[in-house]
C-alpha positions in Angstrom: 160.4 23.1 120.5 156.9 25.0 120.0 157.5 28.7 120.3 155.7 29.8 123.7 152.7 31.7 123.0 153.0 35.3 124.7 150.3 36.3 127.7 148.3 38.8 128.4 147.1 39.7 131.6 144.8 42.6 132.6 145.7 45.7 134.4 143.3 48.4 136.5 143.2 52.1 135.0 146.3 54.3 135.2 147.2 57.9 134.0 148.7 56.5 130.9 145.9 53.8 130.6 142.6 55.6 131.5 140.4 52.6 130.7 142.5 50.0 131.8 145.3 47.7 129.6 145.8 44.2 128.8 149.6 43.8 129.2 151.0 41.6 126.6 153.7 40.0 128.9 157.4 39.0 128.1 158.1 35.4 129.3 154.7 34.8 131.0 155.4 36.4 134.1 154.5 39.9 135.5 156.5 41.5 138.4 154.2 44.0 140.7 156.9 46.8 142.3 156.0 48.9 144.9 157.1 50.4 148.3 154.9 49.6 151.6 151.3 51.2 151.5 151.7 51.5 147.3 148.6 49.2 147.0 150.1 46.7 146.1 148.2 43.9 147.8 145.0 45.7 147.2 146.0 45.4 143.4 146.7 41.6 144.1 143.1 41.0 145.2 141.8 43.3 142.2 143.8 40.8 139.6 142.3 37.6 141.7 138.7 39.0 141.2 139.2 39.1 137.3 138.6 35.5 136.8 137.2 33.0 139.6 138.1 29.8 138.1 141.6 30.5 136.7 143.0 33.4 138.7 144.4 31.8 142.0 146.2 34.1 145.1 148.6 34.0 148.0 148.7 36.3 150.2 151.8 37.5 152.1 149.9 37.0 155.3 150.1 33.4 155.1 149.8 30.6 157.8 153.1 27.6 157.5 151.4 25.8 160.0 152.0 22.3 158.4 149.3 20.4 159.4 150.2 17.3 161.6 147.8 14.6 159.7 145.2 14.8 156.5 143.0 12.6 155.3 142.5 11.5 151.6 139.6 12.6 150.1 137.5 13.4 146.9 139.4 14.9 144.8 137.3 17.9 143.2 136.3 18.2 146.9 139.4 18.7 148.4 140.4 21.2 145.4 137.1 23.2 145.9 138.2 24.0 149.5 141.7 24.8 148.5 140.5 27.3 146.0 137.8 28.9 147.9 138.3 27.6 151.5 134.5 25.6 150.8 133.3 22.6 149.3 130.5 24.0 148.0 130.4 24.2 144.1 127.5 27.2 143.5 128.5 30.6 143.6 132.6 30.4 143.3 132.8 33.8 143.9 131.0 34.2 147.4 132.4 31.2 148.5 136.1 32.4 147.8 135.5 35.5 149.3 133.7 34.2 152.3 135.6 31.1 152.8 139.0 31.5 151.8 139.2 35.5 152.7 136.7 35.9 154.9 135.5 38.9 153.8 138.3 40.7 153.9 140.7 39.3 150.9 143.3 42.4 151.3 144.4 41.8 155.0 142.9 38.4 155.9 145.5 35.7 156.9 145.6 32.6 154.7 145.1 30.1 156.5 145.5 27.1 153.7 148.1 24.5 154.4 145.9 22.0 155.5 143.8 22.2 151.9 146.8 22.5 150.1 148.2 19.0 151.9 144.9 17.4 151.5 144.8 18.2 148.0 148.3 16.7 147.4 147.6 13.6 149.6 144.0 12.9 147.7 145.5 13.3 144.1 148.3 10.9 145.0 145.8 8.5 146.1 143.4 9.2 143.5 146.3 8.3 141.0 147.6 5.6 142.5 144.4 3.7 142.6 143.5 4.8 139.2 146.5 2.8 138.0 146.3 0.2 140.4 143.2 -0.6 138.5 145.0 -0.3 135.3 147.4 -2.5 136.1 145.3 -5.1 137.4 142.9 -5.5 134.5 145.3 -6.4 132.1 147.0 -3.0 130.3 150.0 -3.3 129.4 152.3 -2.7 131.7 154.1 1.3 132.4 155.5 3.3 135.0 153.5 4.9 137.7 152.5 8.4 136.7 154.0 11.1 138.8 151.7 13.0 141.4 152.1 16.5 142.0 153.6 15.7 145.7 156.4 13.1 143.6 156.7 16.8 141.4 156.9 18.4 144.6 159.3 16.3 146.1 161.3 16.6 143.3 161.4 20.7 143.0 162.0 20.6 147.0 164.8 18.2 146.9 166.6 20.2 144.0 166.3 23.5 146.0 167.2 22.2 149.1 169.7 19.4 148.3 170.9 18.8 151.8 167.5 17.5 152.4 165.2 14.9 151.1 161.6 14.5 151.7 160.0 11.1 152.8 156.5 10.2 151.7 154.6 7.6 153.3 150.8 7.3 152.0 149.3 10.4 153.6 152.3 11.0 156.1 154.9 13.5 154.6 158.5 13.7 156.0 162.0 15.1 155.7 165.9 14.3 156.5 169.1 15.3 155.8 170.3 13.4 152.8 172.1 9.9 153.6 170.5 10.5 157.2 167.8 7.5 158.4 166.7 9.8 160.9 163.2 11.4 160.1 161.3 14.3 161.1 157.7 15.4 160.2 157.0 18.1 158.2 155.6 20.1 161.0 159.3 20.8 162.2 160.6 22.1 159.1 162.0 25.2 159.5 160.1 28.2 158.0 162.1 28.5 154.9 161.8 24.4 154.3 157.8 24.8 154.8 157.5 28.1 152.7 159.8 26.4 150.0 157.0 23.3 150.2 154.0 25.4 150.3 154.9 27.7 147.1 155.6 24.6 145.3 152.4 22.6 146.1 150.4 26.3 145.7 151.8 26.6 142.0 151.1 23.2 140.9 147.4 23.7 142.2 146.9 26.7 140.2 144.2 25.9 137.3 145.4 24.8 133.7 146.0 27.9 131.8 145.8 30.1 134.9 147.0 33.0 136.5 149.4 32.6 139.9 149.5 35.9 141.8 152.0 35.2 144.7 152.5 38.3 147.1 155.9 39.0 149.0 157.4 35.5 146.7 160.3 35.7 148.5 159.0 35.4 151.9 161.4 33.0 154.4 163.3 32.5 151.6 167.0 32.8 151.5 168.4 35.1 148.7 170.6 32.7 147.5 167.6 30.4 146.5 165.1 32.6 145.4 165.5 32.2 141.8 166.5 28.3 141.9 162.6 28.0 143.4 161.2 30.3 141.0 162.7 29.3 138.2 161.8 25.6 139.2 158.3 26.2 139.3 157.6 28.3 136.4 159.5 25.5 134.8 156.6 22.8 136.3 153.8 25.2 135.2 154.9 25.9 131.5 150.8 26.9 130.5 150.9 29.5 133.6 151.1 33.3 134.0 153.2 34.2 136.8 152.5 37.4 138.8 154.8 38.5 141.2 154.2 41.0 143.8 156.8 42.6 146.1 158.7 45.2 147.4 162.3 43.2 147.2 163.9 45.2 144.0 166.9 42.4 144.2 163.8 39.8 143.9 162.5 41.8 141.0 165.7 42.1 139.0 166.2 38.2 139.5 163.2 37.6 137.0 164.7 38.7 133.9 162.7 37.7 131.3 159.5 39.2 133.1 157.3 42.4 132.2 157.6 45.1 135.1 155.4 47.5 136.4 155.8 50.1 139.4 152.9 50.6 141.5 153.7 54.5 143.0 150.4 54.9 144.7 146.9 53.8 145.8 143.9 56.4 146.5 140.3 55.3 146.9 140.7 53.1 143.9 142.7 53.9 141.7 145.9 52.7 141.4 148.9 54.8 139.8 151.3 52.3 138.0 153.9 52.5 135.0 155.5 50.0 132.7 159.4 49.8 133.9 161.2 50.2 130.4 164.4 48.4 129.0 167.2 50.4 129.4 170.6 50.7 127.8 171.6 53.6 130.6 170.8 51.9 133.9 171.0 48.6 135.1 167.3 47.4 136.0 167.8 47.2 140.0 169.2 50.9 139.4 166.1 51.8 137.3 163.7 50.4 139.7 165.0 51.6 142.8 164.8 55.4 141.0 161.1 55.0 139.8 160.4 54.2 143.2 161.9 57.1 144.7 159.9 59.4 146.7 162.7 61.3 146.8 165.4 63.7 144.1 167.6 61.4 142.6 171.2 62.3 143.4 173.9 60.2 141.2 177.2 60.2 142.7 180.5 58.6 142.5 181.5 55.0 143.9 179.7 52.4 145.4 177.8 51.6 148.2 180.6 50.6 150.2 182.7 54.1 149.0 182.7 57.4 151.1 180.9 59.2 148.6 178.0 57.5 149.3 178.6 57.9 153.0 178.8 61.3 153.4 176.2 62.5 150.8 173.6 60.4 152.0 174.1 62.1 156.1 174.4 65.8 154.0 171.7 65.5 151.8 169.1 62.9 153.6 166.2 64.4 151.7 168.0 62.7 148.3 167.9 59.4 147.0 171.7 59.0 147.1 172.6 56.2 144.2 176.3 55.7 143.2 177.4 55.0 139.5 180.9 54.1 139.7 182.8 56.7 137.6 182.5 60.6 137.1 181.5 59.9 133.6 178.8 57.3 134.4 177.5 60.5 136.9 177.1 62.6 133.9 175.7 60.0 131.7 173.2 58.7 134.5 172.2 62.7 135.2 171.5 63.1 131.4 169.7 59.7 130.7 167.6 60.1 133.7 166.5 63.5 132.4 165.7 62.0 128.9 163.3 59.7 130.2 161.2 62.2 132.4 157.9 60.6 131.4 158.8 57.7 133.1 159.5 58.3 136.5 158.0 61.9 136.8 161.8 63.0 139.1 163.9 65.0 139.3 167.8 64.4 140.1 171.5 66.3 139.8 174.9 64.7 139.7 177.6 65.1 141.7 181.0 64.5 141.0 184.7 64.8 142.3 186.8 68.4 141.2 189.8 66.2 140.1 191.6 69.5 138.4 188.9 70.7 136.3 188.8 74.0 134.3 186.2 77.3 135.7 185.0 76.2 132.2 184.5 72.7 133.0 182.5 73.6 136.2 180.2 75.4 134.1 179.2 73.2 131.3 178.5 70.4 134.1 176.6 72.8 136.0 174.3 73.5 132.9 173.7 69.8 132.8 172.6 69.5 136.5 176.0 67.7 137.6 177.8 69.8 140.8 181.3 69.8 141.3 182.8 69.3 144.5 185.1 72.5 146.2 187.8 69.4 146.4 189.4 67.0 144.7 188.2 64.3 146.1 185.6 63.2 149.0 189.3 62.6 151.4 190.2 65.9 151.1 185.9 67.1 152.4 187.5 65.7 155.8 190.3 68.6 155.5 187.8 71.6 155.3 188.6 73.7 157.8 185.1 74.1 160.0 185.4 70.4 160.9 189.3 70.6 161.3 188.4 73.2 164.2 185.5 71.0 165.4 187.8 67.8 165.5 191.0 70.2 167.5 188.2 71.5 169.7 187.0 67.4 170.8 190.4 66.4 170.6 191.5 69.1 173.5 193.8 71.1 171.0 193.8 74.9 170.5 191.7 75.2 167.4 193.6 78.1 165.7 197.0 76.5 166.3 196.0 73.0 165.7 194.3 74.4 162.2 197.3 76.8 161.5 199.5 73.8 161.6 197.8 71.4 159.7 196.9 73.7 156.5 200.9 74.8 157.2 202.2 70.5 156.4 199.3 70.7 153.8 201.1 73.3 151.7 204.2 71.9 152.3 203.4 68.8 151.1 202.2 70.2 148.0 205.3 72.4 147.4 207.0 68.8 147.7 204.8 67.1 145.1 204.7 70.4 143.1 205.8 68.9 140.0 203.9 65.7 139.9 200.6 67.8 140.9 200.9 70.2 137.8 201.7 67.3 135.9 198.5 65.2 137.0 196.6 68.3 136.1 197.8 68.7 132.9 197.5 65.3 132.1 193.8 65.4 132.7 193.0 68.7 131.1 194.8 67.3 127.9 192.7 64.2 128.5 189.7 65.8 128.6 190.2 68.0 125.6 191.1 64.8 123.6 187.8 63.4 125.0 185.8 66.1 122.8 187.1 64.9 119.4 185.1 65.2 117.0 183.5 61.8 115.5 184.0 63.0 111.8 183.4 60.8 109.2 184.3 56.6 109.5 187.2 54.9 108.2 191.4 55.2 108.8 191.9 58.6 107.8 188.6 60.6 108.3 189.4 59.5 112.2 193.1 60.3 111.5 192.2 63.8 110.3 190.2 63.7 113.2 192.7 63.1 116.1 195.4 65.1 114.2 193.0 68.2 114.4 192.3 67.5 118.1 195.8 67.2 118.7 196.5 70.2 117.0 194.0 72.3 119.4 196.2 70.9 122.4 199.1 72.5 123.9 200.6 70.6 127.0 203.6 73.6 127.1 200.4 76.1 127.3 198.8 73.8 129.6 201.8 73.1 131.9 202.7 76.8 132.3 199.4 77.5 133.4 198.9 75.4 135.8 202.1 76.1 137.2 201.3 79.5 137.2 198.4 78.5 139.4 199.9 75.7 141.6 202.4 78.5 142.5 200.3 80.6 143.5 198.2 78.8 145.6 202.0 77.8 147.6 203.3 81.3 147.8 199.7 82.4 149.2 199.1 79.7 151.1 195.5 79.1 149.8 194.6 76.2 151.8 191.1 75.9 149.8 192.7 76.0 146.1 195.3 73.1 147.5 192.3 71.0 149.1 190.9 71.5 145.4 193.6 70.5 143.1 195.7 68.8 145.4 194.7 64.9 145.4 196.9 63.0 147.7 194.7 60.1 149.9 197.5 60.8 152.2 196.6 64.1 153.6 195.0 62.9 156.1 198.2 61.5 158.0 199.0 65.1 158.2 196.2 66.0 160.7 196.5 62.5 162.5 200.4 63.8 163.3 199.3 67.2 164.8 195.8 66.0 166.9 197.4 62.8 167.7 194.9 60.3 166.5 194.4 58.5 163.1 192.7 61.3 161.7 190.0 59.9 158.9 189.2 56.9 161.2 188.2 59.3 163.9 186.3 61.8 162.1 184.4 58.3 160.5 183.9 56.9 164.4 181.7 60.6 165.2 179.8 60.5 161.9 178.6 57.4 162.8 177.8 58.2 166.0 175.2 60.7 168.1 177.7 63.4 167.8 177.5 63.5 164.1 175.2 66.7 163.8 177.8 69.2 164.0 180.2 67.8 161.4 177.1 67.0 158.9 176.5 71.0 159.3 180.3 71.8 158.6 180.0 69.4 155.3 176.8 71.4 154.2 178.6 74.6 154.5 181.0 73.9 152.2 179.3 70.9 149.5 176.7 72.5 146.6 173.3 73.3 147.7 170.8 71.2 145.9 167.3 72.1 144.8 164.9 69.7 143.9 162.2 72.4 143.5 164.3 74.8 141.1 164.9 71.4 138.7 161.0 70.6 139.0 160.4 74.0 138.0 162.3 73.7 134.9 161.9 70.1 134.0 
């Protein structure tokens, strides 16, 4: 197979490229990112303009209309109105802009289905009767050569597989498979007709030309996005591809593509960077934080977790984006800082207490990662402001109702005493055996290693200090030491048994609701204050 030969396509001015660029693209295809009112359409029409006869554009304000008859007719006719809405042949450029945009190629609506179907109908008829012809002056005989509606037909069947299309002459169809029963393509449903149109728009693109589709996954079902794309790129191996959207899962489905994120648009100029490969960030990650208007805050969990929950009602002026584990906090919170010349952020980490040192506390605070006051995001819902708050709506005395739960909280712990300053030595001896050294390679150079790790270990030491501390915290009854090193998911059962309610699921039920305010303010008092502006300072 002949290797493919790379593309280049070319790109306005930026801050990093003054004068312009042209992007030498991986896999032939460029994908355009950008939030609403980035420029991004604006930057669509720009690319259009470069060339007039191999540069061709859809524009997310686009008719489906399927027109309810055509009529076969010249061919280069038929393709001169689909490519500039005329079928006039002097002065391309006028007539594309005029015609096809009318005047206004950044917000017009494109109005081109009837074209595009013309097109299709006047090839197939231009080809059939071409080898009709053929046929009937003697050549030896072959099989019909495909039209680009029996290529059509054949990309729109394989998307849509349920379905089949029925071409008649100039009269196009569809049916569910194995079904006799026909409707035109007028009542397609908007995803069958957009599947159609972006189909028959990429085959009409010019040999060796550009497609620039805006908003490509318009009416489209996620869960066929890339089957279509990868379909038609597939059909057009001598095209460039340029994407343009907004969708980040869209752009993370083209994975062999070159990416650039469009930030901003002012009279002319449009500010746009490369998206780089990344060993640190996945790229839907990595695209959703160079689009950020906002900090970055890297927590723990997922989307679904209550880490992401709660810091994203606490800190709303944050782009809240979970990583999974503590470590992957502290490794996102570095990386992101390491590549500063790309996204031009700033972010901070924050991360569970789960038992760590004073020492600990600070070493993560010098690399922008925050520490929670608990052990874990449960135990925020055991702070003591929204305890009163949650007696006070729940018609209990708040000072009694408090008194008692901190009271079984303590208790609890004196129960689990053991197992608690066992956890907590465990992880302190984890953590100092996480900071061995790498030394040099081979069996014993990482044996002498691990021995002299070990050796700078004491679980006795460890133990007796913590117990030290654990004891304490029970013979003074510090309720906010226990809500830090005390990780037990079922805490919460203890104040469900003294306000009467299942305790978590009603403090959940008013953050998600118009009485949320007051609890938010209670979480605030308590969680670290971030500051974007002290970290821009010193980036």
């Amino acid at each position: 197979m002949a290797e493919e030969i790379q593309k280049k396509i070319k790109l306005p001015p930026s801050a990093k490229h003054p004068t312009g660029i042209e992007l030498l693209l991986r896999g032939r295809v460029l994908v355009v990112v950008g939030a609403n009112g980035s420029g991004k359409t604006r930057l669509g029409a720009w690319l259009e303009a470069q060339s007039i006869y191999l540069h061709h554009r859809i524009s997310a304000h686009r008719s489906l209309a399927f027109p309810e008859r055509v009529q076969p007719m010249d061919l280069k006719e038929a393709e001169n109105r689909l490519l500039t809405g005329s079928d006039q042949k002097d002065n391309r450029a006028f007539q594309r802009n005029h015609h096809r945009w009318q005047q206004k190629p950044e917000i017009a609506l494109l109005n081109d289905f009837t074209h595009l179907v013309t097109v299709l109908v006047s090839e197939s008829f231009s080809v059939s009767d071409t080898y009709r012809v053929q046929m009937r002056s003697g050549a030896e005989l072959t099989r019909p050569p495909s039209t680009m509606l029996d290529v059509a037909k054949e990309i729109w069947e394989a998307v849509l597989p349920a379905r089949e299309l029925v071409i008649t002459g100039a009269r196009i169809e569809a049916r569910k498979r194995h079904d006799t029963k026909v409707y035109h393509a007028m009542q397609m449903s908007d995803g069958e007709r957009g599947i159609f149109y972006l189909i028959a728009e990429a085959l009409n693109v010019p040999k060796d030309g550009v497609f620039i589709a805006d908003e490509p996954e318009l009416h489209l079902h996620r869960a066929i996005q890339s089957r279509l794309w990868d379909a038609i790129e597939k059909a057009r191996p001598d095209c460039t591809f340029v994407y343009i959207t907004h969708d980040l899962g869209f752009a993370a489905s083209r994975k062999d593509a070159t990416k650039i994120w469009l930030r901003e648009y002012t009279e002319g100029n449009w500010d746009w960077e490369e998206v780089p490969e990344s060993d640190a960030f996945s790229e839907p990650m990595l695209l959703e934080m160079m689009g950020s208007r906002q900090p970055i805050l890297f927590v723990e969990g997922d989307r679904a977790s209550l880490d992401y929950f709660i810091y994203g009602l606490v800190y709303p002026e944050w782009c809240v984006i979970p990583c999974g584990s503590c470590q992957a906090v502290i490794h996102a919170t570095r990386s992101f800082t390491s590549i500063e010349q790309v996204h031009h952020n700033v972010c901070q980490g924050l991360v569970d207490h789960d038992g760590r040192t004073t020492g600990d506390v600070e070493k993560l605070g010098k690399l922008a990662v925050n520490v929670l006051p608990v052990a874990e995001a449960e135990n925020l819902f055991l702070i003591e402001p929204l305890l009163e708050i949650a007696a006070e709506r729940l018609s209990h005395d708040p000072v009694e109702a408090v008194s008692k739960i901190q009271a079984r909280v303590i208790e609890r712990l004196k129960q689990h005493r053991v197992k608690v300053i066992s956890n907590l030595t465990r992880q302190e001896m984890e953590s100092k055996l996480a900071l061995m050294g790498k030394g040099g390679d081979g069996p014993e150079a990482l044996a002498q290693a691990f021995e002299a790790a070990c050796a700078g270990i004491n679980p006795t030491a460890i133990y007796g200090q913590w117990e030290a501390e654990i004891d304490r915290i029970i013979k003074e009854a510090d309720y906010p030491s226990a809500l830090r090193f005390y990780n037990n998911k079922g805490l919460g059962a203890e104040a469900g048994s003294v306000l009467g309610v299942r305790y978590y699921e009603q403090v959940m039920r008013w953050l998600r609701s118009n009485e949320a305010q007051p609890l938010v303010e209670a979480l605030r008092r308590v969680l670290p204050t971030l500051s974007a502006s002290r970290l821009a300072s010193e980036a």
